[in-house]
TIDREN-180937 format. One record per residue (C-alpha): x, z, y. Coordinates in steps of 0.25 Angstrom, whole numbers, plus 5000, padded with zeros to 4 digits. Layout:
N
<site X="X" Z="Z" Y="Y"/>
...
***
This chain:
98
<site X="4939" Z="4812" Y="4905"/>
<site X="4949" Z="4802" Y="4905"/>
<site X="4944" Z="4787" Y="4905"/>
<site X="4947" Z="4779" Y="4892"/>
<site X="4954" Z="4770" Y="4903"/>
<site X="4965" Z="4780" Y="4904"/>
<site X="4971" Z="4779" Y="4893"/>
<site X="4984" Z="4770" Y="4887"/>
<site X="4986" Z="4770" Y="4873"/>
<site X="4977" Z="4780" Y="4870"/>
<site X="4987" Z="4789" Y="4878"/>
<site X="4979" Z="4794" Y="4891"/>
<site X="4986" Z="4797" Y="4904"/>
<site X="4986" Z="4811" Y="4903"/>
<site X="4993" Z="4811" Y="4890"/>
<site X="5004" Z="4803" Y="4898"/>
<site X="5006" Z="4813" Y="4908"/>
<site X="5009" Z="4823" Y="4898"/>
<site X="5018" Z="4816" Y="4890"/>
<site X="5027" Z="4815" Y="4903"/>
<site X="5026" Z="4829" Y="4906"/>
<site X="5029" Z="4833" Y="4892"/>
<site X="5042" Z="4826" Y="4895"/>
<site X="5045" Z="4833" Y="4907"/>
<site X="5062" Z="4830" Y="4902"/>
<site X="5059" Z="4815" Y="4905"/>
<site X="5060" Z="4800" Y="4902"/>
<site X="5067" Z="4788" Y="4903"/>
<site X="5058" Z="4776" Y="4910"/>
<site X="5045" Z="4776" Y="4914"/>
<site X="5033" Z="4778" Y="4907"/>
<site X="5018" Z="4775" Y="4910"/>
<site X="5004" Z="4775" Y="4907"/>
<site X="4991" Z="4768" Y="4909"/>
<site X="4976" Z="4767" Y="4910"/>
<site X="4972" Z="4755" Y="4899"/>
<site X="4966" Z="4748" Y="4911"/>
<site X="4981" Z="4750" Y="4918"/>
<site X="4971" Z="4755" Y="4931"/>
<site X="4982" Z="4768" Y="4930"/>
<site X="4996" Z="4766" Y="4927"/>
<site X="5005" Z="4781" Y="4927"/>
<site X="5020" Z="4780" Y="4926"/>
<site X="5030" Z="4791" Y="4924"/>
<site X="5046" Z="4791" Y="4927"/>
<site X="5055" Z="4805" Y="4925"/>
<site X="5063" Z="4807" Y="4936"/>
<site X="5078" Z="4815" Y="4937"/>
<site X="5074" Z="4829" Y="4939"/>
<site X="5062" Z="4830" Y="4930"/>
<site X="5054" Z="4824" Y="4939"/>
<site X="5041" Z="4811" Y="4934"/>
<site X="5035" Z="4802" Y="4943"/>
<site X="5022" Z="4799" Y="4939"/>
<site X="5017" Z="4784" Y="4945"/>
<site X="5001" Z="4782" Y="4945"/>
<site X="4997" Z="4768" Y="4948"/>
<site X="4984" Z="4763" Y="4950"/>
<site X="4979" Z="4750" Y="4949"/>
<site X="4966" Z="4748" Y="4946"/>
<site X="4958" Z="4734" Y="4942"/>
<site X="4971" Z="4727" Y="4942"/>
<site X="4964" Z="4712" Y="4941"/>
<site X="4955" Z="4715" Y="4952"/>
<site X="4958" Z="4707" Y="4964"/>
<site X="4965" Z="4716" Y="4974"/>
<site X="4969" Z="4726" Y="4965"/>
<site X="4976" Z="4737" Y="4970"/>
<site X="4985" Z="4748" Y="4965"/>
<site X="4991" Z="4762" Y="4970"/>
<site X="5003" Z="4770" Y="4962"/>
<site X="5007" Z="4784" Y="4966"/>
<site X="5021" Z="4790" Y="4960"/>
<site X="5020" Z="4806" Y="4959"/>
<site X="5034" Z="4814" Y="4955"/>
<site X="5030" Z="4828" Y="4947"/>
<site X="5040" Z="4836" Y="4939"/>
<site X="5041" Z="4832" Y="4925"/>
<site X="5038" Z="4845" Y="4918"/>
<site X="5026" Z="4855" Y="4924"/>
<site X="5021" Z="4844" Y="4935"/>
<site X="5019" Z="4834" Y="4924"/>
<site X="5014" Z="4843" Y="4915"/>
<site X="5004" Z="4847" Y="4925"/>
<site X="4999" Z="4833" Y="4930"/>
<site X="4996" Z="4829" Y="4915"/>
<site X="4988" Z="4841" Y="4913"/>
<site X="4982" Z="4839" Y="4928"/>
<site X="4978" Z="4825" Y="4924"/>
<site X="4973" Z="4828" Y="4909"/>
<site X="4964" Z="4837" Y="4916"/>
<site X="4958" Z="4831" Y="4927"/>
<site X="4957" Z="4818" Y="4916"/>
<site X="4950" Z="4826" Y="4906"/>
<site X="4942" Z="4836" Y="4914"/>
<site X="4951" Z="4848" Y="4905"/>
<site X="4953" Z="4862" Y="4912"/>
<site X="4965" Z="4865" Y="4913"/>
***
């Protein structure tokens, strides 16, 4: 089960996920979401050619001394990819069968 730490807004990651993949025709600007610690930051853009890229960014402990933080940018088609990687993710956070 997910962590109460991922959560934003009472609005959990995966519920983003499939919000962007229910709007597989696109969107103007950016749009992200977070952790409530901000440990996990995901941000999406839509791209010509119905395609998202999703950025994961990591940076856990951010007033630690020597803090550190990783980001990786994936590129998924916007319709049955996304639709996919949300339900991927829903299960693998809430232990569901698909």
């Amino acid at each position: 089960m997910a962590s109460p730490g991922a959560r934003l807004d009472d609005r959990p990651g995966t519920t983003f996920l499939e919000e962007l993949a229910a709007e597989y025709r696109g969107w103007d600007g950016e749009r992200s979401w977070q952790t409530n610690d901000r440990d996990l930051t995901v941000s999406a853009v839509f791209r010509s050619r119905g395609h998202v890229g999703l950025t994961w960014s990591l940076q856990p402990w951010p007033q630690a001394v020597g803090r550190w933080g990783a980001s990786v940018t994936i590129w998924l088609e916007a319709g049955e990819q996304m639709t996919s990687l949300a339900t991927d993710v829903r299960h693998f956070l809430t232990g569901e069968r698909p």
